[in-house]
C-alpha positions in Angstrom: 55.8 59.3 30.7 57.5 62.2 30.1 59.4 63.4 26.6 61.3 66.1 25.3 59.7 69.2 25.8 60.5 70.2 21.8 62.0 68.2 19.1 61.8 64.5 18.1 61.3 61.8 20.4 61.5 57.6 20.6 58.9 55.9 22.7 59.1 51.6 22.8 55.4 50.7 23.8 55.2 47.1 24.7 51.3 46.3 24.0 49.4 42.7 24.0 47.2 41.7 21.4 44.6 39.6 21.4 44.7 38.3 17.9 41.2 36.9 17.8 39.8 41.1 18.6 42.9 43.2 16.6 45.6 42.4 13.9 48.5 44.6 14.0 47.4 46.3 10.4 45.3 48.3 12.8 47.5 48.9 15.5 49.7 50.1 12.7 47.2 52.1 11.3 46.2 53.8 14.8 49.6 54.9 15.4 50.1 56.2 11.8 46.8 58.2 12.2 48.1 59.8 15.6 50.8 61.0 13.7 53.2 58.4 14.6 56.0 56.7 13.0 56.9 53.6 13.4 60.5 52.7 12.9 61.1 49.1 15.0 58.9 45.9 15.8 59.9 43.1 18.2 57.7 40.2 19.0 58.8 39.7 22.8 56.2 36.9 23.3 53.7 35.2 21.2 51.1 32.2 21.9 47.9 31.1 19.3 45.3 33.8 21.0 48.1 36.6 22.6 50.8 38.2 21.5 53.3 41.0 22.8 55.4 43.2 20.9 57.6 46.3 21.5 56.9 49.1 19.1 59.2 51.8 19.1 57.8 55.1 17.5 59.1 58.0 16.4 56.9 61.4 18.5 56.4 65.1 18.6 55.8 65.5 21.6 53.6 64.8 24.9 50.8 65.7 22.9 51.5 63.3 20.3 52.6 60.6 22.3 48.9 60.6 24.3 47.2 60.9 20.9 49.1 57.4 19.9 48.0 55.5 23.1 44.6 57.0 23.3 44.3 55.6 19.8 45.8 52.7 20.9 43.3 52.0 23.5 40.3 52.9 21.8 41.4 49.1 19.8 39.5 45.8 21.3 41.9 43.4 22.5 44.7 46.1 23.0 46.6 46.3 26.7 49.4 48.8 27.2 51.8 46.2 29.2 54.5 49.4 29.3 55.8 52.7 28.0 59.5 53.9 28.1 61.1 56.4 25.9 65.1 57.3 25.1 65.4 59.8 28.3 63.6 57.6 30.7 66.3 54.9 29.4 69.2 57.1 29.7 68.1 57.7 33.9 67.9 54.0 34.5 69.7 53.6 37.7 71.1 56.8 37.4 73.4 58.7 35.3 76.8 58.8 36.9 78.8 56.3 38.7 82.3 56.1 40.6 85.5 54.7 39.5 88.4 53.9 41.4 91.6 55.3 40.1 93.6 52.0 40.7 93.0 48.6 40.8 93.9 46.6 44.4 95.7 43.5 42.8 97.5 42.2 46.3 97.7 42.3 50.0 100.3 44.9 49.8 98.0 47.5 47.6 95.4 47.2 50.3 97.8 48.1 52.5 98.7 50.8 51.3 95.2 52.1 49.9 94.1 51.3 53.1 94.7 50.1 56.8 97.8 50.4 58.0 99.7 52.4 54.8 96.4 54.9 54.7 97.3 56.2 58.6 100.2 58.2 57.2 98.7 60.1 55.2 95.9 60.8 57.6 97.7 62.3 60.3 100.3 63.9 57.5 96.8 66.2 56.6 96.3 66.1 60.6 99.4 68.5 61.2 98.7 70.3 58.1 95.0 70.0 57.0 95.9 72.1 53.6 97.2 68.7 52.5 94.0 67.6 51.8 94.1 69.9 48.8 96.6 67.5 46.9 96.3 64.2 48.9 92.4 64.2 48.6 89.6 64.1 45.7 89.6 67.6 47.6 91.5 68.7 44.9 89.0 67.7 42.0 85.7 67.7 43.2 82.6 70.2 43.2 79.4 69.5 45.3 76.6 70.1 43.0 73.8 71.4 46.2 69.9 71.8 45.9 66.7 71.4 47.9 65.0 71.2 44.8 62.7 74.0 45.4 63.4 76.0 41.8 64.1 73.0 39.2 64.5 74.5 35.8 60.8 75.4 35.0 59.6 72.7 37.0 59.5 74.8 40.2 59.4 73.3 44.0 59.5 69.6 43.0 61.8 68.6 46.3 64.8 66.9 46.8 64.1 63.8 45.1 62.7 64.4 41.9 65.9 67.2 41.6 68.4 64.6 41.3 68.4 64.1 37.8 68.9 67.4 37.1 71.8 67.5 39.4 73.5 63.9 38.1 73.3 65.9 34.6 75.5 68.6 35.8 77.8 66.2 37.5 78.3 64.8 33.8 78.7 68.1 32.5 81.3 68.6 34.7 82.9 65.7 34.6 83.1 65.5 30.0 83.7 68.9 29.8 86.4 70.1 32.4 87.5 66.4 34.3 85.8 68.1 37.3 84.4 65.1 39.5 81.2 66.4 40.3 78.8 65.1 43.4 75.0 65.6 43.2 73.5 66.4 46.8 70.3 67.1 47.2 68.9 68.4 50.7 65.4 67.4 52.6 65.2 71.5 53.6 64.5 74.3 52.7 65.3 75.9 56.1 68.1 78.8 54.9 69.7 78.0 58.1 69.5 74.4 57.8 71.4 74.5 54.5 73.8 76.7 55.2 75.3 74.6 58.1 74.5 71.5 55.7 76.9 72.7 53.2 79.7 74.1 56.1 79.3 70.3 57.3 80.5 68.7 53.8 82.3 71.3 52.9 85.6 69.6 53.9 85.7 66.9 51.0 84.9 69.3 48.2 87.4 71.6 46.4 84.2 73.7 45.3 80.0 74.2 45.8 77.8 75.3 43.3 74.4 75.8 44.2 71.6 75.1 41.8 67.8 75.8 41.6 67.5 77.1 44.6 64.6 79.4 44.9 65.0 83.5 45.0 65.4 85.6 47.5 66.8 82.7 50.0 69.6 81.7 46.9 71.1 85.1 47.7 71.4 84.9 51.7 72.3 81.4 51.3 75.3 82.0 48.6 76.7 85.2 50.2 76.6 83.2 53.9 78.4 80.7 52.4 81.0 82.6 50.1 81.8 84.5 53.7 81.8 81.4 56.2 83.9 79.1 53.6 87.1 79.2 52.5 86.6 77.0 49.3 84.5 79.1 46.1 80.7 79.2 46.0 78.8 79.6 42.8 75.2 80.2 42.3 75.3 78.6 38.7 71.5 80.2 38.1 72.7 83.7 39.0 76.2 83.6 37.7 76.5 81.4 35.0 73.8 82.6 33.6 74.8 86.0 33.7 78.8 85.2 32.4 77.2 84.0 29.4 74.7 86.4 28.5 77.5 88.6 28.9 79.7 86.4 26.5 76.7 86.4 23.7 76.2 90.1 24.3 79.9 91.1 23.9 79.3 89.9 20.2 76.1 91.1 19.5 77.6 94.4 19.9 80.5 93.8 17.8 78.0 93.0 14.8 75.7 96.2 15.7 79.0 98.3 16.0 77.0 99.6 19.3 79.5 100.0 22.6 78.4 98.8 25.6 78.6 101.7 27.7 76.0 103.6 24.9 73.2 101.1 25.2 69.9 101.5 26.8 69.7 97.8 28.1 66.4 96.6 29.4 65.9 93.3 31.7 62.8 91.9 32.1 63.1 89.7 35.3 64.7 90.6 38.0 65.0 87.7 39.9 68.1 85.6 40.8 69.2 85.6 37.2 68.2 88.9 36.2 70.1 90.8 39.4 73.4 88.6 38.5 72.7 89.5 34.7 72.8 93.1 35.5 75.7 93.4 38.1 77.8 91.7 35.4 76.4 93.8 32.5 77.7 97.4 34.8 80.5 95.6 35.7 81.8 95.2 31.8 80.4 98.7 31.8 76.9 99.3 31.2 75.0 102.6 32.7 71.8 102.9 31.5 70.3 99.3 32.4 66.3 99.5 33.6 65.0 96.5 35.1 61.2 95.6 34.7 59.5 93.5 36.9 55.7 92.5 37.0 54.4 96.3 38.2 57.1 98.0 35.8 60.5 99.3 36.1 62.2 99.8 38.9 62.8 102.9 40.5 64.8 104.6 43.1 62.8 105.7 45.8 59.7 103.3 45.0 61.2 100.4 47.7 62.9 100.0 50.7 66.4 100.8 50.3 67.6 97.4 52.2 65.2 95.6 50.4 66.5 93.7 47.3 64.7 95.4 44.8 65.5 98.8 46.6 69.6 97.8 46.7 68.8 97.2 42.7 67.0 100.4 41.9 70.1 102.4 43.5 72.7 100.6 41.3 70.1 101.0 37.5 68.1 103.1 35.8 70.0 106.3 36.2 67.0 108.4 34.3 64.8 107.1 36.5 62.3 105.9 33.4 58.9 104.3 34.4 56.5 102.7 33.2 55.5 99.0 31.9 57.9 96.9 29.6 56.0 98.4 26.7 56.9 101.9 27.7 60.2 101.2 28.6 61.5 99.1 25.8 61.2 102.4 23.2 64.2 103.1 21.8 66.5 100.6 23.6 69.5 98.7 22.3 69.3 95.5 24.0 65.9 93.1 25.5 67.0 90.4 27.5 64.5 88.4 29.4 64.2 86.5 32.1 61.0 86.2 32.8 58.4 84.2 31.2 56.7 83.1 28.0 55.4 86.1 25.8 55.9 89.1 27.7 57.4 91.1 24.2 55.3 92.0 21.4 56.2 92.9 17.8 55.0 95.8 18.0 57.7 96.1 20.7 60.9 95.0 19.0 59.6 97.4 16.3 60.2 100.6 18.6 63.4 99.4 19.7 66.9 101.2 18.3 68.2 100.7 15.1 69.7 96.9 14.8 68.0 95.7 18.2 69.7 92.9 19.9 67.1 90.6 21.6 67.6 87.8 24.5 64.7 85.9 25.0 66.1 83.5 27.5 62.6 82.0 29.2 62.3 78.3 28.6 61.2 76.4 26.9 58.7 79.4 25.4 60.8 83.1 25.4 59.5 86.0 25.8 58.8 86.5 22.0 59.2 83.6 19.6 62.2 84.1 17.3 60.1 83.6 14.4 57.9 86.7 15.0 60.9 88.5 16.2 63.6 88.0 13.4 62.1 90.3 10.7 62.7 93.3 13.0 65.7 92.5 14.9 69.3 92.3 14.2 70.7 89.7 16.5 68.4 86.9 18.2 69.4 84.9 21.1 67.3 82.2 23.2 68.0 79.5 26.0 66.6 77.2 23.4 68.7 74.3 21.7 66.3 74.4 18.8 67.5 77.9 17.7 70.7 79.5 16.6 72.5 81.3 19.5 71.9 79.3 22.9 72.3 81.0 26.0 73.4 77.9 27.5 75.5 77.9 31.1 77.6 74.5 30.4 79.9 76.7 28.5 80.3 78.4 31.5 80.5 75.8 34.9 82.9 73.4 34.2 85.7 75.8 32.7 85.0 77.9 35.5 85.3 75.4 38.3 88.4 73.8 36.5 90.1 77.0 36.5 89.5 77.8 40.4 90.4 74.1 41.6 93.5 74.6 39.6 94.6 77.7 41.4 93.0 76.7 44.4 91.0 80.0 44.5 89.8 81.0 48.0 86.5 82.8 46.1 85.1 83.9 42.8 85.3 87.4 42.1 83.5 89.7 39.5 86.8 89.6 37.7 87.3 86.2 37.7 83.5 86.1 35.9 84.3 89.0 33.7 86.8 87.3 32.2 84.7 83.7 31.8 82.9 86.0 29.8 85.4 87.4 27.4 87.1 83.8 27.1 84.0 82.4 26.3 83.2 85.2 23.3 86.5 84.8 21.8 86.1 81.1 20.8 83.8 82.8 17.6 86.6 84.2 15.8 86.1 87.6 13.8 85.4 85.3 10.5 83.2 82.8 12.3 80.9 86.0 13.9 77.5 86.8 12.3 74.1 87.0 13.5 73.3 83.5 13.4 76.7 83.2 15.6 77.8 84.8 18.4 77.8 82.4 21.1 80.2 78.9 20.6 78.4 75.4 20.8 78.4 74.0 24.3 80.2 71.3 22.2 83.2 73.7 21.4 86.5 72.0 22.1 88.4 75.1 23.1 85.8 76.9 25.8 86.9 75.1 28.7 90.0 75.0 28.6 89.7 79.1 27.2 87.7 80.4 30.0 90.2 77.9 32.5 93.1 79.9 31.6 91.3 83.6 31.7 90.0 82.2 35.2 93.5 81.7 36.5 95.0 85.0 35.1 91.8 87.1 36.8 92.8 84.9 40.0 96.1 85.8 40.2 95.2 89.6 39.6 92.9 89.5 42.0 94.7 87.9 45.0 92.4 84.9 45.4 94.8 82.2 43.8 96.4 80.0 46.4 98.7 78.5 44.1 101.2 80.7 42.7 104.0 78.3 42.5 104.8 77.8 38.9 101.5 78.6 38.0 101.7 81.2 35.6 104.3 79.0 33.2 101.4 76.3 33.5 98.2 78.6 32.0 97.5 76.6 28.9 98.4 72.8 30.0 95.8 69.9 30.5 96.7 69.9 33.9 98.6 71.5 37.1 100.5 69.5 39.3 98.4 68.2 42.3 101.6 68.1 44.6 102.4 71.8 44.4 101.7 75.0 45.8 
């Protein structure tokens, strides 16, 4: 069984005893000596020679936990009937579940709901399908899409074992913005196959956002979509990531005094999340950003130009600098990884510019652990709940989504994400801002509903809002009225 990768965790072990081989003083003692604490004992079942009992136990970790059962079995008379823990418990027949909206009492609701009332409104969206928009779920609901083939650091684990992941983010949605969010996860990883998956379905959803979907097909596959669609597509590994970096970055740089468009900015990673992070760093006005990859930075000239790194060298690294992250990274402002575990030294951080802002977003083990890091820089982020400052994109998703449905946005543009970003930095108020906080909880009341509103303004200024109607007297309310336009 599996726990939580950092942090405390509850396991329940159900074991049976045979009392004439092992008392539970040992069994007690076993755990203890593992490192375990034991905080609940229920006898489930008990007879002269056998009993069974659940133990739940406090653990560290994985580690831990297969310390405690190796102890455990090392015991005559000891059988391990079962082991469950709080997350396992929480996914028991899934996550998420539908409700209707109203209850069928008579013969005349289900007439109505249903055969013959329903016929009405079917051929009512028949003569003008835009209908669905307010007569639908249409209105409300997201399709959260993956083939499971880039599952947070899990990697190509398929459809199946992706689910999980995806009935988490339909929550998210769901507690955070009202969004009604659908897992679907796809048996292919054909880019064709998906693409006309997603056209197929597309009808019942207001909005798709695609999730851990591996790199470079995530980028065909989002831009296909975004063209062939008329409803927003979001590539929440890209984008959201990227919105919120932005968000924690815009102030970092208020604490170093540093402006943006003065930075040397280095990215280590440039994958899906590191070519979204740096489109929306130039974007809010960054020039002199240098990606580093495995073989060093990227430069113009060293790849095909219609190759993705060759389209990402033209647009960075205007100085053409090369050489390894450990060349590069002398005198820069800004680190923010996307990469993997341990890629920055100390030695590193300590040739960065004055007050260096670092974003070590690799999880669950950054690029340099925060505790080596913090003596030499000035602001410290990570993608880490454990730390101060997560880079997390729930405060991103379900604002974002709630804001497009609401205007009925026909796409997501770079200013509709520009200004996720700024909404999402201003819920840390000038008093609230320090090192230890620059990004808001993913708990914060007021992000939603902040980067909602800033969502619908960009909307409006950038022509993709397809309600207009009243809307800009509504920016602020819980909710838009479904029936207008």
């Amino acid at each position: 069984m599996s726990s939580s990768a950092h942090g405390i965790n509850t396991i329940i072990l159900r074991l049976e005893m045979d009392k004439e081989l092992v008392t539970f003083g040992q069994v007690a003692t076993a755990i203890n000596e593992a490192g375990g604490d034991i905080i609940a004992i229920d006898v489930n079942q008990s007879t002269k020679t056998m009993t069974t009992r659940d133990i739940t136990i406090q653990v560290g970790d994985d580690a831990q936990q297969a310390l405690i059962m190796h102890g455990l079995l090392d015991l005559p008379g000891i059988r391990i009937i079962n082991v469950s823990d709080q997350v396992f418990l929480m996914h028991l027949g899934g996550k998420i579940e539908t409700h209707p909206k109203m209850r069928i009492k008579n013969r005349a609701d289900l007439s109505r709901v249903y055969t013959p009332g329903v016929a009405k409104v079917c051929m009512a969206i028949h003569d003008d399908p835009l209908k669905a928009h307010s007569l639908t779920i249409k209105r409300n609901t997201v399709a959260v899409v993956s083939d499971g083939t880039a599952v947070l650091g899990l990697g190509n684990i398929g459809p199946e074992a992706a689910m999980p992941v995806m009935e988490g983010k339909a929550m998210l949605f769901k507690q955070m913005a009202d969004v009604d969010a659908f897992p679907i996860c796809l048996n292919t990883q054909d880019t064709e196959e998906i693409i006309r998956t997603v056209k197929a379905i597309a009808p019942a959803f207001g909005g798709i956002n695609l999730e851990d979907i591996s790199s470079p097909r995530c980028f065909e596959i989002e831009q296909r979509l975004i063209e062939e669609l008329d409803i927003p597509v979001f590539h929440d590994d890209q984008h959201g990531t990227a919105v919120v970096i932005l968000a924690g970055l815009i102030n970092a740089l208020k604490i170093v005094d540093k402006k943006i468009e003065d930075c040397k900015i280095v990215i280590c990673g440039i994958g899906a999340a590191g070519i979204a992070c740096t489109k929306m760093l130039l974007t809010a006005g960054a020039v002199n950003v240098i990606g580093v990859d495995r073989a060093g930075a990227i430069v113009a000239g060293d790849y095909d130009t219609n190759s993705v790194f060759g389209q990402y060298a033209a647009m960075t690294n205007p100085y053409l600098t090369q050489g390894d992250l450990h060349q590069v990274i002398e005198d820069a402002d800004v680190f923010i990884g996307v990469s993997g575990p341990n890629v920055l030294h100390v030695e590193d951080v300590q040739r960065m510019a004055k007050d260096p802002i670092v974003f070590a977003m690799a999880n669950p083990t950054p690029e340099i652990a925060p505790e080596l890091a913090e003596p030499f820089v000035r602001v410290m982020a990570t993608g880490r709940s454990d730390y101060p400052n997560q880079i997390n994109n729930v405060l991103c998703f379900p604002g974002l989504f709630r804001g497009v449905l609401d205007c009925r946005a026909s796409r997501i543009t770079e200013g509709m994400k520009l200004a996720a970003s700024h909404a999402i930095a201003s819920a840390v108020s000038d008093e609230e801002l320090n090192e230890q906080y620059i990004i808001p909880s993913v708990f914060h009341n007021e992000v939603a509903a902040r980067v909602r509103d800033a969502v619908i303004h960009a909307a409006i200024e950038d022509g993709v809002a397809r309600r207009r109607r009243r809307l800009e007297t509504m920016i602020g309310t819980a909710y838009m009225d479904p029936t207008s336009d």
